[in-house]
ROBAZA-514583 format. One line per field, with one value per residue (C-alpha): residue in three letters; residue number from 0; x, y, z. Coordinates in steps of 0.1 Angstrom, whole numbers, plus 5000, padded with zeros to 4 digits. Each point is the difference from the previous one (the first is absolute). Layout:
<pts>
type <- (ALA|...) $
seq <- (NUM|...) $
east <- (X|...) $
north <- (Y|...) $
up <- (Z|...) $
</pts>
This chain:
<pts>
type <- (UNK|UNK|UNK|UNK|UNK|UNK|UNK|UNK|UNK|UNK|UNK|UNK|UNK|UNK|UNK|UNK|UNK|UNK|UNK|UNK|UNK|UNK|UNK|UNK|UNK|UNK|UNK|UNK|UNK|UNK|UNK|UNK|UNK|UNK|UNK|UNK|UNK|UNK|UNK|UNK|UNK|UNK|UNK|UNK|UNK|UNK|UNK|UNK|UNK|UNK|UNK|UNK|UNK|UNK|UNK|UNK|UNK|UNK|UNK|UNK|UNK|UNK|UNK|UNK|UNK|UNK|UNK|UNK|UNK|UNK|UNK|UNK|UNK|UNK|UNK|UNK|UNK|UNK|UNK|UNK|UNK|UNK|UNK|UNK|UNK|UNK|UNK|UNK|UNK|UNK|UNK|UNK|UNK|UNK|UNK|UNK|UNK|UNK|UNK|UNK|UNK|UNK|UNK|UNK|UNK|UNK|UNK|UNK|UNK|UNK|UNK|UNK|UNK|UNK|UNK|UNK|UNK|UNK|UNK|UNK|UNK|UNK|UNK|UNK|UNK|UNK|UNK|UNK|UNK|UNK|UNK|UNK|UNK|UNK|UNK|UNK|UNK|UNK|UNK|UNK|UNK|UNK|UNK|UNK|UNK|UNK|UNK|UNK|UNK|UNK|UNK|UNK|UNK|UNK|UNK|UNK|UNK|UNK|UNK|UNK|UNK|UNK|UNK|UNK|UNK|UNK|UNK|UNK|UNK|UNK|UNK|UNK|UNK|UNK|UNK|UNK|UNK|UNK|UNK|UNK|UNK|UNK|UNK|UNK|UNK|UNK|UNK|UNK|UNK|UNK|UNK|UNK|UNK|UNK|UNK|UNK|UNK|UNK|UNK|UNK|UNK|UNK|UNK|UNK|UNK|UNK|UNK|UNK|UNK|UNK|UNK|UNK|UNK|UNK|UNK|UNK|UNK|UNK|UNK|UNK|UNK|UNK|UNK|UNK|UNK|UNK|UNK|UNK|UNK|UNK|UNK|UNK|UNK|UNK|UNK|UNK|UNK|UNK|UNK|UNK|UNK|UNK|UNK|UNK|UNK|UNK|UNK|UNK|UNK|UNK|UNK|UNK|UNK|UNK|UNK|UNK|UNK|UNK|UNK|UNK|UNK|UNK|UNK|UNK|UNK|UNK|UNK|UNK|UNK|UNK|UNK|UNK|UNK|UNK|UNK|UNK|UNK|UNK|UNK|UNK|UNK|UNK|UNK|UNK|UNK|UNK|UNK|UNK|UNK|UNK|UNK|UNK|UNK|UNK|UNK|UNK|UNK|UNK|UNK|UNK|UNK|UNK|UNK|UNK|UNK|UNK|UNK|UNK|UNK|UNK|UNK|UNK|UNK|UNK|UNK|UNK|UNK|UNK|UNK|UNK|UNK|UNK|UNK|UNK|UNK|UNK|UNK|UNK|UNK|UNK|UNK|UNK|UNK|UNK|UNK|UNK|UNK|UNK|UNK|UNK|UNK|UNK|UNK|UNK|UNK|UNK|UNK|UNK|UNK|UNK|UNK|UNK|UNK|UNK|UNK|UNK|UNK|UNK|UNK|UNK|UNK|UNK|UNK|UNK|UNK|UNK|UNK|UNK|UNK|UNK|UNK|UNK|UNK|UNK|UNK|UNK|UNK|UNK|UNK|UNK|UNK|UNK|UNK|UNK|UNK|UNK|UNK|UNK|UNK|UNK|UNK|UNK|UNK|UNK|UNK|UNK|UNK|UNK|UNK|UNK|UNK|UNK|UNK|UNK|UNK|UNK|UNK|UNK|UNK|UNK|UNK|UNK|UNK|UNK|UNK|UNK|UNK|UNK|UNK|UNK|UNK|UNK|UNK|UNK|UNK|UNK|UNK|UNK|UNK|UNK|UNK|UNK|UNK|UNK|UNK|UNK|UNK|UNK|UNK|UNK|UNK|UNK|UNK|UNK|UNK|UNK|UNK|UNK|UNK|UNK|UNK|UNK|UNK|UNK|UNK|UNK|UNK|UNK|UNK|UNK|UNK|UNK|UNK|UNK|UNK|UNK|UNK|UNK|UNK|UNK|UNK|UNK|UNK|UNK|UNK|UNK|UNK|UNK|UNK|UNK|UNK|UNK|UNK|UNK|UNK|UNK|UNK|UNK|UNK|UNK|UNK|UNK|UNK|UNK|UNK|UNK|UNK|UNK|UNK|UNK|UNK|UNK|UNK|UNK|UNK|UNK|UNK|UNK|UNK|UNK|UNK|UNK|UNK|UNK|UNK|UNK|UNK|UNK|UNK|UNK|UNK|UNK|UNK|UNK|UNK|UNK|UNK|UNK|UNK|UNK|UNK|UNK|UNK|UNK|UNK|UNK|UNK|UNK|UNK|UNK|UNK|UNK|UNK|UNK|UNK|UNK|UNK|UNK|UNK|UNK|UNK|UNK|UNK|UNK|UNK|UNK|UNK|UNK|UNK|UNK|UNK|UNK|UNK|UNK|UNK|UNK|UNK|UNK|UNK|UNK|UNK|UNK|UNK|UNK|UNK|UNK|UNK|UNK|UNK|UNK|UNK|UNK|UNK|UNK|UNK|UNK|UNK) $
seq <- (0|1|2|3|4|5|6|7|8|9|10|11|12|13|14|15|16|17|18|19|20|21|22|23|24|25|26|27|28|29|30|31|32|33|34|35|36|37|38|39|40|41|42|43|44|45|46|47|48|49|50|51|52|53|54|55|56|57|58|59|60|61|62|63|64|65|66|67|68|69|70|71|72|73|74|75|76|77|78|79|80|81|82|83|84|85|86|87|88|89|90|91|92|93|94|95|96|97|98|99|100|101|102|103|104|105|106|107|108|109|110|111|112|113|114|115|116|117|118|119|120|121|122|123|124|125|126|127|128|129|130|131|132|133|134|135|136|137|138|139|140|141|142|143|144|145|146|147|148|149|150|151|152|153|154|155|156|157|158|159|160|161|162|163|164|165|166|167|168|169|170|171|172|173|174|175|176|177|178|179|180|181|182|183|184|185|186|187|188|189|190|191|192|193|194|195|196|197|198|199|200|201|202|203|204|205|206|207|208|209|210|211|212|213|214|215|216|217|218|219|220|221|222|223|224|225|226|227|228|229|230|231|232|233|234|235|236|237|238|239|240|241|242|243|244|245|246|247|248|249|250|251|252|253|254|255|256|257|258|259|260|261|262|263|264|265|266|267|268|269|270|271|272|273|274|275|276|277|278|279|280|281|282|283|284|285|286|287|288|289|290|291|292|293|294|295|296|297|298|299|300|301|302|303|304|305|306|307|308|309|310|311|312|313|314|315|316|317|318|319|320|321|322|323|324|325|326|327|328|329|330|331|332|333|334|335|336|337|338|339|340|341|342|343|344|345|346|347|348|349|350|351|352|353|354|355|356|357|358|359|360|361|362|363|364|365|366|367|368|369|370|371|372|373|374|375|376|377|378|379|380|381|382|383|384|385|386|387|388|389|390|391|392|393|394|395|396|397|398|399|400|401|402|403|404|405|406|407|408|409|410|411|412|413|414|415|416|417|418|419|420|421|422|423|424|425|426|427|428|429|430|431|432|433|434|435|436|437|438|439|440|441|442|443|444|445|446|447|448|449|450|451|452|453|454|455|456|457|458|459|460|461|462|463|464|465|466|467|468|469|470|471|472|473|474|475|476|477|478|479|480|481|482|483|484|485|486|487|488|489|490|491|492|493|494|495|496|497|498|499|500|501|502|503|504|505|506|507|508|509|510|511|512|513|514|515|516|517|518|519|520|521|522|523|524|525|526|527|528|529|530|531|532|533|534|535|536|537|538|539|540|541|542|543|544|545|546|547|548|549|550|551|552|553|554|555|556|557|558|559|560|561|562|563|564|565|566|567|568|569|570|571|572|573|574|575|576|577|578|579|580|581|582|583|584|585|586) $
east <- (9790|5020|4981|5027|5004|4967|4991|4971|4998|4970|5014|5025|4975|4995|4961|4998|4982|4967|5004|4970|4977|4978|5029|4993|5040|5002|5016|5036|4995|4986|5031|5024|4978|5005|5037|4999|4984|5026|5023|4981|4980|5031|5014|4967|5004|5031|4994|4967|5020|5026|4970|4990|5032|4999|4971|5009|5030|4982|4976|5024|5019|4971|4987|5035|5001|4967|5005|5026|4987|4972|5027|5008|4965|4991|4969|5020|5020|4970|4999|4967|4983|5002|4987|4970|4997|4996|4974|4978|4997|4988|4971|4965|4993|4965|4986|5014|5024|4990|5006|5011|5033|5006|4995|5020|5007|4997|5018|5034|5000|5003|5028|5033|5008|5015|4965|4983|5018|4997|4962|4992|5022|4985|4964|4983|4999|4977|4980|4973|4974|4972|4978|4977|4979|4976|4972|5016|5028|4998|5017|5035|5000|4991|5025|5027|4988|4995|5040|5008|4987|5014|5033|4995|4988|5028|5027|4987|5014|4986|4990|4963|4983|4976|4982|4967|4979|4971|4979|4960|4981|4965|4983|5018|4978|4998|5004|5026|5020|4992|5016|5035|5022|4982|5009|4969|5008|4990|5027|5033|4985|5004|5031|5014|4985|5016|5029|5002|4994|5031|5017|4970|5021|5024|4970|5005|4978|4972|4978|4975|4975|4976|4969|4977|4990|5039|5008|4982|5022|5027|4986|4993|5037|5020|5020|4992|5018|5020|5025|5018|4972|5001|4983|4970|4979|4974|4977|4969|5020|4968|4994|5030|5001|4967|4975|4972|4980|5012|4978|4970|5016|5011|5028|4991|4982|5015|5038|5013|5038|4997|5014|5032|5008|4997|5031|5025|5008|5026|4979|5000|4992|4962|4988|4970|4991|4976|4972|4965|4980|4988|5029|5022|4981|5021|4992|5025|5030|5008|5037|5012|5033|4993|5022|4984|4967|4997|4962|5004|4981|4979|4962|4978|4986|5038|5019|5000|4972|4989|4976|5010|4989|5019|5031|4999|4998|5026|5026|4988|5022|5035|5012|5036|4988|5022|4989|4957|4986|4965|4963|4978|4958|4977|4968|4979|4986|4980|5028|5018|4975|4997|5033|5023|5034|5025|5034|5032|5032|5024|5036|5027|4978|5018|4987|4959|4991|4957|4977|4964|4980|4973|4969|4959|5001|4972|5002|5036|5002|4996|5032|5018|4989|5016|5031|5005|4991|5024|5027|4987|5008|5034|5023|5036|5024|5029|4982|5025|4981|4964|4983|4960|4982|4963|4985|4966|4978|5019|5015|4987|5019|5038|4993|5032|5004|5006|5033|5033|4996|5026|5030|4992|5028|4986|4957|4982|4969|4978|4972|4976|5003|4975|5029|4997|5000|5038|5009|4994|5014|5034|5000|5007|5030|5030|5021|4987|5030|4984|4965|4977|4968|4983|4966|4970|4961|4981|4961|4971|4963|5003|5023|5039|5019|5035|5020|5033|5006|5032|4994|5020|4991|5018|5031|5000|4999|5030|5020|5032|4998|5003|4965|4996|5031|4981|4985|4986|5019|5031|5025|4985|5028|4977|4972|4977|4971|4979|4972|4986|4966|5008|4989|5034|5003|4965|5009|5038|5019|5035|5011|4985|5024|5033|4997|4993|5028|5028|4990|5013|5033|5024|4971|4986|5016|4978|4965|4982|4968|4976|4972|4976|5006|5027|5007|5005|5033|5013|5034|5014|4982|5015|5032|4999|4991|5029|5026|4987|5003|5037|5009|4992|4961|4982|4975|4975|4971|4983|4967|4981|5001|4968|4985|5004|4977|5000|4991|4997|5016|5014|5000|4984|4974|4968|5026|5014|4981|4988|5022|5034|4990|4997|5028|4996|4989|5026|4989|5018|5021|5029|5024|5018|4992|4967|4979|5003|5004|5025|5001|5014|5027|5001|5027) $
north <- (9002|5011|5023|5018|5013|5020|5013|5023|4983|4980|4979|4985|4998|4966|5002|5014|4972|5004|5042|5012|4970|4989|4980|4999|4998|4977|5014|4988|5019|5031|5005|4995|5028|5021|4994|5007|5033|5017|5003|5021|5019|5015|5011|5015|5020|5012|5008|5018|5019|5012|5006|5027|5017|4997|5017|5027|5005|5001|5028|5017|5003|5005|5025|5022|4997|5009|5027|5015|4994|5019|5029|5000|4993|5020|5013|5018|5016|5017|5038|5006|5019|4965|4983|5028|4993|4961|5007|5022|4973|4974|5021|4986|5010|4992|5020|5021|4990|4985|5004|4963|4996|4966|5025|5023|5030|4995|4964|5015|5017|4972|4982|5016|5034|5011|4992|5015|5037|4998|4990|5030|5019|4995|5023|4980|4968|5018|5023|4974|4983|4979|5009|4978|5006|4975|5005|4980|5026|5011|5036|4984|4982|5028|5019|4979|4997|5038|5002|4972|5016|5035|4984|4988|5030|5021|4980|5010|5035|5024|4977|4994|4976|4972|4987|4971|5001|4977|5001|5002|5012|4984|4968|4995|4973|5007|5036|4974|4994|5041|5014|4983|5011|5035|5005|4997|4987|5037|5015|4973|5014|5035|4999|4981|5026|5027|4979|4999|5039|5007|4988|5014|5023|4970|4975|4993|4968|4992|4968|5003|4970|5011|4996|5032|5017|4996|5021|5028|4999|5003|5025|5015|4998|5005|5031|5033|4985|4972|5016|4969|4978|4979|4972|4990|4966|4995|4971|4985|4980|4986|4987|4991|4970|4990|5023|5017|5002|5041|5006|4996|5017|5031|5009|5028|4989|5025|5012|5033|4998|5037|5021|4970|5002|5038|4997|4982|5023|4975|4968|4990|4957|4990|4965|4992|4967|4977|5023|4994|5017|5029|5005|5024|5033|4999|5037|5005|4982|5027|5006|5025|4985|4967|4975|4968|4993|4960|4993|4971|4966|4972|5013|5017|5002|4997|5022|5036|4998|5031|5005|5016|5036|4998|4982|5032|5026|4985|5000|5034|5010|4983|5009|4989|4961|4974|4970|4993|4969|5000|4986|5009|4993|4998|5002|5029|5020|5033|5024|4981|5006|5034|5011|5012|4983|5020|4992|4997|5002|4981|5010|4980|4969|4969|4971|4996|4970|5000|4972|5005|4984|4973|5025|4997|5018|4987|4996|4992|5031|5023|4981|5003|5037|5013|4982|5019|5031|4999|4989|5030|5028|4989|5017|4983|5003|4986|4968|4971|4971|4992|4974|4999|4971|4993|4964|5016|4999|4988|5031|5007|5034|5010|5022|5017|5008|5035|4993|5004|4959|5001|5015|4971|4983|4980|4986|4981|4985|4985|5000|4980|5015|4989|4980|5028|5030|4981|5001|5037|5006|4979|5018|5032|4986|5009|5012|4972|4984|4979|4988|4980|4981|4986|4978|5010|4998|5024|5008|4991|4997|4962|5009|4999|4979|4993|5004|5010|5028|4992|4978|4979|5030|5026|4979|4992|5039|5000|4974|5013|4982|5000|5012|5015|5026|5027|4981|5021|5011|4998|5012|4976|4995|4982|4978|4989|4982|4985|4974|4997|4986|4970|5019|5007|4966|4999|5031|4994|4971|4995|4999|5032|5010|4983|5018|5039|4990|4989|5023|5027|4984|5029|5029|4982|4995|4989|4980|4986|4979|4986|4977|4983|4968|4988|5008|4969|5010|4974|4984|5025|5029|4996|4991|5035|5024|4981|5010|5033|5000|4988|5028|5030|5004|4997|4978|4983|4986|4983|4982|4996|4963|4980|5001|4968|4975|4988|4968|4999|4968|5016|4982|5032|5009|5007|5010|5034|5025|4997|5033|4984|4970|5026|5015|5037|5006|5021|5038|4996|5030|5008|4987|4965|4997|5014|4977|4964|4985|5025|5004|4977|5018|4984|5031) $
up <- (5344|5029|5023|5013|4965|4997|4962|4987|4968|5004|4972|5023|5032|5013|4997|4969|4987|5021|5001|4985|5008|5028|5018|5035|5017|5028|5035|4989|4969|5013|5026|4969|4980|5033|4997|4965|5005|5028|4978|4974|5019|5016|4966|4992|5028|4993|4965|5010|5023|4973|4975|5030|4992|4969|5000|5025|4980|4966|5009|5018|4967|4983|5021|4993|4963|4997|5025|4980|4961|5010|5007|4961|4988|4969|5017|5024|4974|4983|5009|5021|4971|4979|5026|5010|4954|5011|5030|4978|4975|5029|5008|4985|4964|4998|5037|5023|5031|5036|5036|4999|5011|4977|4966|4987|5015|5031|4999|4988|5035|5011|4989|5017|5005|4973|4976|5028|4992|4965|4996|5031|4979|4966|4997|4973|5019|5022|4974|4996|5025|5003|5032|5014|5028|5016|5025|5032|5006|5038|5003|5012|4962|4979|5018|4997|4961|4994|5014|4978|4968|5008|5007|4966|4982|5016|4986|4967|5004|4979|4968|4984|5016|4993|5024|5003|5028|5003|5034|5006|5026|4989|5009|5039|5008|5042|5017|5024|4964|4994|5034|5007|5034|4996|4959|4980|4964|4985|5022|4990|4961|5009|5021|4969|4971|5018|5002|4963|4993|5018|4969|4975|4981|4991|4990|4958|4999|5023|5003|5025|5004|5026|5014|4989|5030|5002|4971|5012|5031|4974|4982|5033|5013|4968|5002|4973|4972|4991|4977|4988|4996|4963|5004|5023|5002|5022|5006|5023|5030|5003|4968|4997|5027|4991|5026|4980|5033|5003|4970|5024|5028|5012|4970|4979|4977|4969|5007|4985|4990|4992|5028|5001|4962|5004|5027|4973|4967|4990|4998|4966|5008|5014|5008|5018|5004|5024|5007|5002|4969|5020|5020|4976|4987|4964|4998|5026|4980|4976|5004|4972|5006|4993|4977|5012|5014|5010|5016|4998|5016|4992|4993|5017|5026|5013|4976|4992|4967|4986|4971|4968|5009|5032|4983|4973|5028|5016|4974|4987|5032|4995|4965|5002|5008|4979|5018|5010|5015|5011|5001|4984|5007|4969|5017|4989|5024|4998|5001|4976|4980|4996|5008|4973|4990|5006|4972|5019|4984|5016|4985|5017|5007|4992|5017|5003|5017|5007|5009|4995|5030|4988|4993|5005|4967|4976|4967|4990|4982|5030|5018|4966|4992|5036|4995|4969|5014|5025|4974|4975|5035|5004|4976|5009|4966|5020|5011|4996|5027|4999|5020|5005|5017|5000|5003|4990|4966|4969|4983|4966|4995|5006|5031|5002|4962|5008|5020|4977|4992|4974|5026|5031|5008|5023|5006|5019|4995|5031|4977|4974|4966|4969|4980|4972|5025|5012|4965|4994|5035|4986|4968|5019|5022|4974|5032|5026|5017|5027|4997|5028|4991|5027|4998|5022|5005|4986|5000|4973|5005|5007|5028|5008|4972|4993|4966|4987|4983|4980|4974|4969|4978|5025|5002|4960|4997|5025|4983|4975|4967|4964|4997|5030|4997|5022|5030|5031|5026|4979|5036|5021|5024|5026|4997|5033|4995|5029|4999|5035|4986|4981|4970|4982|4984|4986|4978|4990|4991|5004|4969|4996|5034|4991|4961|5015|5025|4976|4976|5024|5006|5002|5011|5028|5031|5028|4995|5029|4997|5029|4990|5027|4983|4985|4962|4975|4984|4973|5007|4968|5013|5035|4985|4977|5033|5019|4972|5001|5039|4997|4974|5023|4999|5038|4998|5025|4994|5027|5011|5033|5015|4998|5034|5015|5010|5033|5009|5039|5016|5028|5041|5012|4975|5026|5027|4987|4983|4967|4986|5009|4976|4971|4974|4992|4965|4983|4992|4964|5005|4977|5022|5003|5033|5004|5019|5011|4969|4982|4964|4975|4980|4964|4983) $
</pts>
């Protein structure tokens, strides 16, 4: 090959026999290569050069078109109150707004101008906020907050407003952590409490999660009356992140809501939830205005529990209550008693939802006995949702007989029913839509045992057929059944299953089943649920995943601690992805 006729096809280079080996070129060959290469490389630099302006020329143009489409985009077309429409549907759903400027609102102002205007200019962007306020603020931060927040509040103009603040005072750990740049944490709470009652009369829903001494501050600062007041939840900020130390310490140790509820003749919505047994004096929560009273929580001691002369007092005292959610202690003491049982009729009640805390009661019969006279005081003909929960003694008895059975829509049972009690308890659900079983522990002499309370004989009774033309339940809509103790399988086959199932086809639309272990469904039973499934009905039934054995083999067992070596056992909760392991969905 001529090297004055340079190529960059290495097919036609002179060494392409030994390119991609080991060849070692002598001195000869490597000036040749050099020669080869001048060539080349010069072209490459010219080409690189014209790819430069290429480039340069390409985003130039780029740069110009898009410059220009974005003059006729359809976004800009839209008239500002369709794009205030568009903003309002970016805010959060399930909480209330931030001072973050990466969420919605405050990240449409800052996007160009013209979305700046409209979301300043739209009031319901602004007529929500969540208010946090830690204990590290020195005075300069909780004043540039405070003018954040009224900046905020302001743009709101004159709507209702709904506001979150959550803050606590209690458990400072150092009087240096106390006191910061002259602003003791007490002080940022106040100057932001007053903050807030400068916009009282606009306040429709209020969440206040607080420390208690710090309620009384509120209580203490809150204006006469807070006219437009609806809805107000309040909560333990110390319970809440976990610090039960302020029970021991210098928190009041009862708090009256008394003189604040006094202050709001509008509020008709009440949740308390995450305080400490003794904390909440219930006496105190009688709102004649009431439509919904949520005290809600886990058990006591860290949940609002009141006995059943307290829980009959209380309701005594907000007639016009269609939803109630409460705990409810069973253990006797002397005033119980002797005190008398007041009947309460509750007219427009349409949702009870009670749990029953596990009780020192002895015998069975004394647990059972005040459930049902608890049930027997509450008159409620409009009753259409009933949940109770107890993982006590096995009930013998339907304690809430006296509740309009036959007009529920909708029950919930968290509780261990004799099979025959669940029978007669399913015999009086002609009008039940939705009904949840759950599995649970409940008490005997022997100590805590496990069963299930549904059995083959409830879901025979349940099952449409030619000699079964009347089943129970005969509206069922909705069928939940949860069996977090392994029990579930013991008492029902699935045959037993897959027949109530199909013989619902057409009536039934959702059915959701959890079992700890997994069911053993025949190929034709699967294979009848899945047609089912495909024809319209919802169906899932699904089974925890065997907790795995490990078998440790690893370089740096004795190196790392033991923990990190372990899998988390799953809790078995309803969801798929509850735990390490998940579930296994079968439907």
């Amino acid at each position: 090959m001529d090297p004055s006729q340079p190529s960059s096809d290495l097919a036609q280079s002179p060494f392409k026999s030994v390119i991609g080996t080991n060849y070692s070129p002598s001195t000869a060959e490597a000036a040749i290569i050099k020669s080869l290469l001048v060539e080349p490389q010069r072209e490459r630099a010219r080409l690189e050069s014209e790819m430069r302006r290429i480039q340069a020329l390409l985003e130039k143009t780029k740069e110009y078109i898009e410059a220009h489409q974005s003059l006729i985009s359809p976004i800009r077309q839209l008239p500002s109150e369709t794009l205030a429409e568009i903003f309002l549907w970016c805010l959060p759903a399930d909480a209330l707004p931030v001072r973050n400027v990466k969420q919605a609102p405050l990240l449409f102002t800052t996007i160009c101008r013209a979305w700046r205007v409209v979301a300043l200019s739209t009031p319901r962007l602004w007529s929500s906020l969540h208010i946090y306020l830690p204990q590290h603020l020195t005075i300069d931060e909780l004043f540039q907050r405070r003018a954040g927040i009224s900046r905020w509040l302001e743009r709101s103009g004159s709507l209702p407003l709904f506001i979150s603040l959550h803050g606590r005072t209690s458990l400072v750990s150092t009087p240096t952590e106390f006191r910061i740049a002259g602003s003791s944490v007490k002080d940022n709470m106040m100057y932001l409490i007053r903050l807030l009652m400068e916009f009282g009369d606009r306040i429709m829903d209020l969440s206040l999660s607080l420390s208690p001494r710090d309620f009384l501050l509120f209580d203490e600062l809150s204006p006469p009356q807070f006219p437009a007041l609806i809805s107000l939840s309040i909560r333990d900020a110390n319970l809440h992140e976990g610090s039960y130390g302020h029970l021991h310490e210098n928190d009041p140790r009862e708090m009256s809501l008394t003189s604040l509820l006094q202050r709001m003749p509008r509020l008709q919505k009440l949740q308390l939830k995450d305080f400490s047994n003794h904390t909440i004096s219930a006496h105190t929560l009688g709102v004649r205005s009431l439509t919904s009273l949520d005290l809600s929580g886990a058990s006591a001691p860290f949940a609002v529990t009141i006995n059943i002369v307290q829980a009959l007092d209380l309701l005594s005292q907000t007639p016009w209550l269609q939803f109630l959610k409460m705990s409810i202690m069973l253990r006797l003491s002397g005033t119980d008693q002797v005190s008398p049982l007041p009947n309460v009729h509750l007219e427009h009640l349409e949702e009870l939802r009670i749990g029953f805390s596990t009780s020192t009661v002895r015998p069975r019969t004394d647990a059972q006995a005040r459930m049902i006279s608890l049930f027997t005081r509450i008159q409620c003909p409009s009753l259409k949702k009933l949940s109770v929960t107890w993982q006590g003694w096995l009930i013998s008895e339907i304690p809430f007989r006296g509740l309009p059975l036959c007009s529920l829509e909708f029950l919930e049972l968290h509780l261990l029913m004799e099979a025959e009690v669940l029978f007669e308890c399913l015999a009086l659900l002609t009008n039940v839509k939705t009904l949840q079983l759950r599995t649970g522990k409940y008490r005997s002499e022997f100590g805590n045992n496990n069963t299930c309370a549904l059995q083959n004989t409830h879901l025979l009774a349940m099952t449409l057929s030619a000699e079964n033309t009347t089943p129970l339940c005969p509206r069922l809509e909705n069928f939940h059944f949860v069996d977090k103790l392994g029990r579930g399988l013991e008492a029902l086959s699935t045959a037993a299953l897959t027949n109530f199932i199909a013989s619902r086809k057409g009536t039934l639309q959702y059915c959701d089943l959890f079992f700890t272990k997994v069911p053993g469904f025949t190929e034709g039973e699967l294979d009848c649920l899945r047609e089912l499934k495909q024809e319209g009905m919802k169906i899932r039934i699904h089974g925890a995943k065997s907790y795995p054995v490990m078998k440790l083999d690893a370089p740096d067992v004795g190196m790392v601690p033991w923990r990190q070596h372990r899998a988390v056992r799953p809790s078995f909760s309803i969801s798929d992805m509850e735990g390490a392991n998940g579930t296994d969905v079968i439907i």
